[in-house]
C-alpha positions in Angstrom: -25.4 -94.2 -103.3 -26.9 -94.3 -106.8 -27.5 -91.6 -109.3 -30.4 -92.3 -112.1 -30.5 -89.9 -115.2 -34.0 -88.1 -115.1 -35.1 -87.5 -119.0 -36.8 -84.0 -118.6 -38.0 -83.5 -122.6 -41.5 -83.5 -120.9 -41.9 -83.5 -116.9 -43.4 -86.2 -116.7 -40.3 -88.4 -115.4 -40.1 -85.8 -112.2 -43.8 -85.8 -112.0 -43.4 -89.4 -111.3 -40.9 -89.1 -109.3 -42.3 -86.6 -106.9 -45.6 -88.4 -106.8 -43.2 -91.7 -105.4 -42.0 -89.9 -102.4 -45.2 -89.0 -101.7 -45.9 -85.3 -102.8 -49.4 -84.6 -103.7 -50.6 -84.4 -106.9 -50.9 -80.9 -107.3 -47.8 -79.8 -106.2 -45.8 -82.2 -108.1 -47.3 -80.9 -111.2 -46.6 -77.5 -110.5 -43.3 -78.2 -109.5 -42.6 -80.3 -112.4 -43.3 -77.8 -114.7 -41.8 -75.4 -113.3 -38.3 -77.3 -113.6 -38.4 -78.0 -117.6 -35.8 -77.0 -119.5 -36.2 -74.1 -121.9 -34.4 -71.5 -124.1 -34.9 -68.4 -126.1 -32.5 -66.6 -128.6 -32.3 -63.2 -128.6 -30.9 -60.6 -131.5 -30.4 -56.7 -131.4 -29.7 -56.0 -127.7 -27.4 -53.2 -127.6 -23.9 -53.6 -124.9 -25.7 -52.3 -122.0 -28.5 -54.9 -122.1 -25.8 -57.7 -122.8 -24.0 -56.8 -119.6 -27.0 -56.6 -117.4 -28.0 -59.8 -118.8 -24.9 -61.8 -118.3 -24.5 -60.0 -114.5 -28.6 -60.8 -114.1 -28.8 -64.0 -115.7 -26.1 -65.7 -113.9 -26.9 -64.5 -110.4 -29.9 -66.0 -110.9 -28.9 -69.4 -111.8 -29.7 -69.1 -115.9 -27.1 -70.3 -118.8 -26.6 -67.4 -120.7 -24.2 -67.5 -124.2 -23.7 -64.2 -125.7 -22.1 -62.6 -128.7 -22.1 -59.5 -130.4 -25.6 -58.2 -130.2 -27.2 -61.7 -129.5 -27.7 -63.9 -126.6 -29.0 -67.3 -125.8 -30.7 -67.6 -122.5 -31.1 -71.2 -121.4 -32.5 -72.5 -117.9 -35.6 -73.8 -116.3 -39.1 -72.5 -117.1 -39.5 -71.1 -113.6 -35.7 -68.9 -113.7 -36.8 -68.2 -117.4 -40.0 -66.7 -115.6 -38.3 -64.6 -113.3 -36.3 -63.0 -115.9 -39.6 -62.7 -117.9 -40.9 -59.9 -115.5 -39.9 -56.2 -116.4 -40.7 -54.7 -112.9 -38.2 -57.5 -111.3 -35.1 -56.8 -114.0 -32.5 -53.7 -113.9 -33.6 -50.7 -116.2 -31.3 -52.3 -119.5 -33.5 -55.6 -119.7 -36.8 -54.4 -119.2 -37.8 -54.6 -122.8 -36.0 -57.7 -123.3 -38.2 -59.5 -120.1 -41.4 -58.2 -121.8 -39.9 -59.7 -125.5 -39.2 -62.8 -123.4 -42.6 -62.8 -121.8 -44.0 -63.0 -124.8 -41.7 -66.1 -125.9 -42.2 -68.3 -123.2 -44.6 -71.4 -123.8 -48.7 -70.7 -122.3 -50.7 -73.6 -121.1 -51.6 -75.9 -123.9 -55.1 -74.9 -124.6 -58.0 -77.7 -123.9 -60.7 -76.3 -126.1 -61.3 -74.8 -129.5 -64.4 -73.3 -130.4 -66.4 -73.6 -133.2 -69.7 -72.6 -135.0 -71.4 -76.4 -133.8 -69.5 -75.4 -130.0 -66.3 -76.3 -128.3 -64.4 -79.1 -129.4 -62.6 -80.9 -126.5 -58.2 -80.9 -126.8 -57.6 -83.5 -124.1 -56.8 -86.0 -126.5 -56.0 -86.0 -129.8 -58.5 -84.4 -132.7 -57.6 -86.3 -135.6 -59.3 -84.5 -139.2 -60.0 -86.9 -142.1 -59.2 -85.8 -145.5 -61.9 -85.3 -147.9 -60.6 -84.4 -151.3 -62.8 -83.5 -153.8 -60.5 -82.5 -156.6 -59.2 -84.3 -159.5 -55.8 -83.2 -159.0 -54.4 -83.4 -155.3 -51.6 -84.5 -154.9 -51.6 -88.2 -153.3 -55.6 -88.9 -153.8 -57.3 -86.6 -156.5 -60.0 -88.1 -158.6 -61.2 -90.6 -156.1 -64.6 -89.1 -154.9 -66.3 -88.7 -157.7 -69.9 -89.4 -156.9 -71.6 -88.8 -153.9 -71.6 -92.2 -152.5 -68.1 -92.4 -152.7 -67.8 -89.6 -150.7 -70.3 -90.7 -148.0 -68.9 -94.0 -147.9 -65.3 -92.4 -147.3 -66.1 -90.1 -144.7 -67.8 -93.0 -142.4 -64.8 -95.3 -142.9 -62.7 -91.9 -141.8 -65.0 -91.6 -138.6 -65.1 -95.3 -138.1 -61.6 -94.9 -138.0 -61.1 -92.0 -135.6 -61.9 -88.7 -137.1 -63.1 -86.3 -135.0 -63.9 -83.9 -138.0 -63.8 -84.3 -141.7 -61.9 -81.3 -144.1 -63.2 -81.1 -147.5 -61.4 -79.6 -150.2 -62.1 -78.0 -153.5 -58.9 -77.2 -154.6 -55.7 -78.7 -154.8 -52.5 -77.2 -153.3 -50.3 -79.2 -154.7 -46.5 -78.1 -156.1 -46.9 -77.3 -159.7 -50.3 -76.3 -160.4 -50.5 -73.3 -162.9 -54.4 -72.1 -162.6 -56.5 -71.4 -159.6 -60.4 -73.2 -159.6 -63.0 -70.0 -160.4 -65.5 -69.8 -157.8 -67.8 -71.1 -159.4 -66.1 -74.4 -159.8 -65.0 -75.1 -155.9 -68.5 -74.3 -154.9 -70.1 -76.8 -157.5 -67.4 -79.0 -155.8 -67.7 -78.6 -151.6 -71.4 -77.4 -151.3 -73.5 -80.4 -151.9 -70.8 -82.9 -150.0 -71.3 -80.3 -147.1 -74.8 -80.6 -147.4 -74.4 -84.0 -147.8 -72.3 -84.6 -144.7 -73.9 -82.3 -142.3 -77.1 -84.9 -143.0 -76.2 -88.0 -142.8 -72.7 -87.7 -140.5 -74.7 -84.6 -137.9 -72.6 -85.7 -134.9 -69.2 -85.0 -137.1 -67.9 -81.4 -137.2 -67.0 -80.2 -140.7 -64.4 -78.3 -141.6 -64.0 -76.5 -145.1 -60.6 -76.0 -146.5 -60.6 -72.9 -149.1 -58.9 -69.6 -149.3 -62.1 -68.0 -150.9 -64.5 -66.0 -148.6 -67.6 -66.8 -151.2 -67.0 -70.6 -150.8 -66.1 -70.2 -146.9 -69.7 -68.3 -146.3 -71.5 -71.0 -148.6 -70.0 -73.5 -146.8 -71.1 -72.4 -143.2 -74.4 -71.9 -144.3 -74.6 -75.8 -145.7 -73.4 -76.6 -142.1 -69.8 -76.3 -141.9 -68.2 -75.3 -138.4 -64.5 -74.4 -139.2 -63.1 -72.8 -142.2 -59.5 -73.9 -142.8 -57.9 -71.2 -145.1 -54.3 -72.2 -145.7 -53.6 -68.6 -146.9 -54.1 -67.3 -142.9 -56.5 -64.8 -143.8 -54.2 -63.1 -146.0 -55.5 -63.4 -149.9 -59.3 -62.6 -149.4 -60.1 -59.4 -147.2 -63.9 -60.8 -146.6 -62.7 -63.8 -145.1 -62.6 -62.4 -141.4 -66.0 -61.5 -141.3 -67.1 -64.4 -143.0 -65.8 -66.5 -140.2 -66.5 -63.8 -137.7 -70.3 -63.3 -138.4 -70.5 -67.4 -138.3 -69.3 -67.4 -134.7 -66.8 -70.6 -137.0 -63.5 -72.0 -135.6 -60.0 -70.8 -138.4 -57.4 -72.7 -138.8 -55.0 -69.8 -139.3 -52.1 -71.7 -141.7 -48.6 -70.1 -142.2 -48.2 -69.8 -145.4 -46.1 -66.9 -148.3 -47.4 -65.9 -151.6 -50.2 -66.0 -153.7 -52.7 -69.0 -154.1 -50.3 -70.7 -156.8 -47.4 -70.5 -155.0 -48.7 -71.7 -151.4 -46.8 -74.9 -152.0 -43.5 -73.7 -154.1 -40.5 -72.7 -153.1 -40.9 -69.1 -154.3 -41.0 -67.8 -151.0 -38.5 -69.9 -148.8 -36.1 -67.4 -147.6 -36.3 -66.8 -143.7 -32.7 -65.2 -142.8 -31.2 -66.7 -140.1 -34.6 -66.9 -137.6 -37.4 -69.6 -139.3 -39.0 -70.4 -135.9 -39.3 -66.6 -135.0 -40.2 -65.5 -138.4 -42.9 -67.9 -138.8 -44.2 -67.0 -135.4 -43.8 -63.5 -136.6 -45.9 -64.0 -139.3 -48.7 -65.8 -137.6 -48.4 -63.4 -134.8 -49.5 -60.9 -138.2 -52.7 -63.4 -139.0 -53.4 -63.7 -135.4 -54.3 -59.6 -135.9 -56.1 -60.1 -139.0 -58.3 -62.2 -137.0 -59.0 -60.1 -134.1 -59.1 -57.4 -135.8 -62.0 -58.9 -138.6 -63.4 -59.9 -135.0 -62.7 -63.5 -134.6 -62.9 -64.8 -131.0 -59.4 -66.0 -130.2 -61.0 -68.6 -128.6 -62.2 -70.0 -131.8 -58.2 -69.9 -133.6 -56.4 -72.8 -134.1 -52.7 -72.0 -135.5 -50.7 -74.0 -138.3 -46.9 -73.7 -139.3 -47.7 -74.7 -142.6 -45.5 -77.9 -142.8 -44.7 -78.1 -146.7 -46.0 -74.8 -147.4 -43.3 -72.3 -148.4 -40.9 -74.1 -146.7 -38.1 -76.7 -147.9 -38.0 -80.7 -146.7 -35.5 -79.1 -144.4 -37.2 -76.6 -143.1 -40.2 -78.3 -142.3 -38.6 -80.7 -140.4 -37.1 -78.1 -138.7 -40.3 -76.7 -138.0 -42.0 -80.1 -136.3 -38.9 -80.4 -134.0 -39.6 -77.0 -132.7 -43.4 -76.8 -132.9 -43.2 -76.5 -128.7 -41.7 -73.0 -129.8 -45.7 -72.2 -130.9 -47.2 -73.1 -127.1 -46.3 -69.2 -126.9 -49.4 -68.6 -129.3 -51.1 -69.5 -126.8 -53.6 -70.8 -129.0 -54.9 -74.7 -130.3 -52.1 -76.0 -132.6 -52.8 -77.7 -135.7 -50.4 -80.0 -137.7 -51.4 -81.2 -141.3 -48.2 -83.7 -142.1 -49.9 -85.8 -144.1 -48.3 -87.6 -147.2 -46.0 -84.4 -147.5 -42.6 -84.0 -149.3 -40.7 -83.5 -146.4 -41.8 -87.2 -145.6 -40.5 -88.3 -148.8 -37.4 -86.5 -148.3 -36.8 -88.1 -144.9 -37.9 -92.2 -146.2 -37.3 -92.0 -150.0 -41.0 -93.2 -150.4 -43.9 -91.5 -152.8 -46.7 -89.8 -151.3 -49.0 -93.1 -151.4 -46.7 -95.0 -148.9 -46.1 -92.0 -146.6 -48.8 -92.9 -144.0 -46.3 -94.7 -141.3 -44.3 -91.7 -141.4 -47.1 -89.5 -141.7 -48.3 -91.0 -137.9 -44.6 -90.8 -136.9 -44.8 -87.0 -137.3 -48.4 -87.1 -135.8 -46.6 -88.5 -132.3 -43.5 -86.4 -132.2 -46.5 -83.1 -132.6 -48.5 -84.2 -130.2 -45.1 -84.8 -127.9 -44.5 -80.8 -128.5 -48.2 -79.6 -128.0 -50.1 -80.1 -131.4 -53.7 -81.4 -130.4 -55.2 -81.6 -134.2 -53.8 -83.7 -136.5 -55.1 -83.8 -140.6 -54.4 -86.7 -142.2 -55.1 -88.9 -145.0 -54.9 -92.2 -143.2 -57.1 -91.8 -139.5 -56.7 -95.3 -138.5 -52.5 -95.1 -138.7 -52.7 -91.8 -137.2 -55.2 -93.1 -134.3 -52.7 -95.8 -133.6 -49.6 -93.5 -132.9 -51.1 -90.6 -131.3 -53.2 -93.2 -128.4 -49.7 -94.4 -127.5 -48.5 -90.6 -127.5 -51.7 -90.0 -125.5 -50.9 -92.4 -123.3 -47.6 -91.2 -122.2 -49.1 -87.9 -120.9 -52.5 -89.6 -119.5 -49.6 -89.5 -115.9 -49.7 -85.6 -115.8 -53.5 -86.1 -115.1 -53.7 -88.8 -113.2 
């Protein structure tokens, strides 16, 4: 007799397993699934639904911890579903199976749609960083002509991008003035026009918080508008995005455009994941309602962006907790003080841990990855790939 510990962060240890004694391939992965650990935490449930719960959960074979007024449910994905289903539950946990419905992880999704068409999510989408500001924060200043910027953004595709960001305005820490409109489109348009020329096969993406610079942008060829304030400091951005038929990147983010970065706005109680969910859940509306296809959203927690060091490291250990979106996640790591915090390094030499927190995403569902250094990125996520190329095979 021999016992053999079976790791089950991701299923793909049973999925092997099952596949060696000869289950076929679509039942193991169904069944593999089915069997991965998962939890939620739940606050506010009156007596009644804490009885029912503890009676419920444990006839049905889930860990539940409980307190006053809060529970922890803990079991596999397929008990966690059962539970998940008002109609199934006693009368006190009806609402609490439809909250927990709403919790538990979707399918990772495999496309994202954009104004130039889908972009496949089967692998990694890493997006090269094209700053071209004279202030950001690890590489302002270094485009200044446009050959510069063209011969940047083919070593960035040489290296792996499979989209470029450019950037008119810095968000780094510190900053006390916003760039007039003016000044951000003098600074994006022609390198759009420039890129969507000479690099046609390369999606664009523009990164701006400003509706004037977002439509201008699109119209010079851009197919995604990254706006790191989630839709939430320009009213016209929506239907900018909306009448392009363009992908968002829907960032978290708190505050006005000057204090994206700060700390002004880093309390979160006692509930970061869920209140960050929360408040994408509130952009996700803004979208749909300006009439965005949800197709074409891609969310972002915002690593670095209102948050501590802490806090965002928090975040990318629990960024499996935003499968639940159920839309395309997007990480942007890059160079950022939490890095710093964790190696002691400036912003320059952050690009091994940069790709570090590029694998561990991708290990908890993020498919697109910004970052200043595509080639170190490329490196981590194809061995990060590579561990999940068995669910497929």
């Amino acid at each position: 007799m021999n016992v053999t510990p079976l790791t089950l962060r991701s299923p793909a240890a049973l999925l092997d397993e099952l596949r060696a004694r000869g289950w076929d391939a679509g039942t193991a992965t169904t069944t593999a699934g089915g069997v991965t650990p998962l939890a939620v935490r739940c606050t506010g449930l009156g007596d009644d639904t804490l009885q029912a719960l503890v009676v419920f959960g444990g006839s049905h074979g889930l860990d539940v911890i409980t307190g006053p007024g809060w529970a922890v449910i803990s079991g596999s994905r397929a008990r966690l579903g059962a539970l998940a289903r008002p109609w199934f539950v006693p009368e006190p946990l009806q609402e609490l199976a439809t909250r927990i419905g709403l919790a538990l992880p979707a399918d990772i999704p495999v496309r994202w749609q954009t104004a130039r068409g889908p972009v496949a999510l089967d692998r990694p989408l890493i997006v090269g960083i094209l700053n071209v500001t004279p202030d950001s924060f690890s590489d302002g200043g270094q485009l200044r002509d446009a050959a510069a910027v063209l011969a940047r953004a083919a070593e960035l595709v040489r290296d792996g991008a499979g989209m470029l960001d450019v950037g008119g305005e810095s968000t780094r820490p510190g900053r006390t003035a916003e760039v007039p409109l003016e000044e951000e489109l003098r600074r994006t348009i022609p390198v759009v026009e420039l890129l969507a020329r000479e690099l046609e096969d390369t999606p664009l993406s523009i990164d701006t918080v400003k509706a004037g610079v977002a439509r201008a942008a699109l119209a010079a060829g851009a197919a995604v508008v990254n706006d790191v304030a989630g839709l939430r400091l320009d009213g016209a951005m929506g239907d900018v995005v909306a009448r392009a038929g363009a992908g968002l990147v829907l960032m978290h983010s708190r505050g006005t455009n000057l204090e994206l970065a700060s700390y002004a706005h880093v309390e979160y109680g006692d509930d970061l994941v869920g209140t960050v969910i929360a408040e994408l859940r509130a952009g996700m509306r803004r979208a749909t309602e300006a009439g965005i296809a949800p197709a074409a959203v891609a969310v972002d927690p915002g690593l670095g962006f209102g948050k501590t060091p802490g806090q965002s490291l928090a975040l990318l250990d629990a960024l499996d907790a935003f499968q639940c979106l159920d839309r395309p996640l997007y990480v942007g790591p890059s160079r950022k003080r939490f890095l710093g915090d964790a190696t002691g390094l400036p912003a320059e030499a952050r690009d091994t841990a940069s790709a570090a927190a590029c694998a561990l995403a991708w290990e908890r569902g993020a498919r697109v990855f910004r970052v200043h250094n595509v080639r170190r990125a490329r490196e981590a996520l194809a061995v990060a790939h590579a561990l999940d190329t068995r669910l497929s095979e």
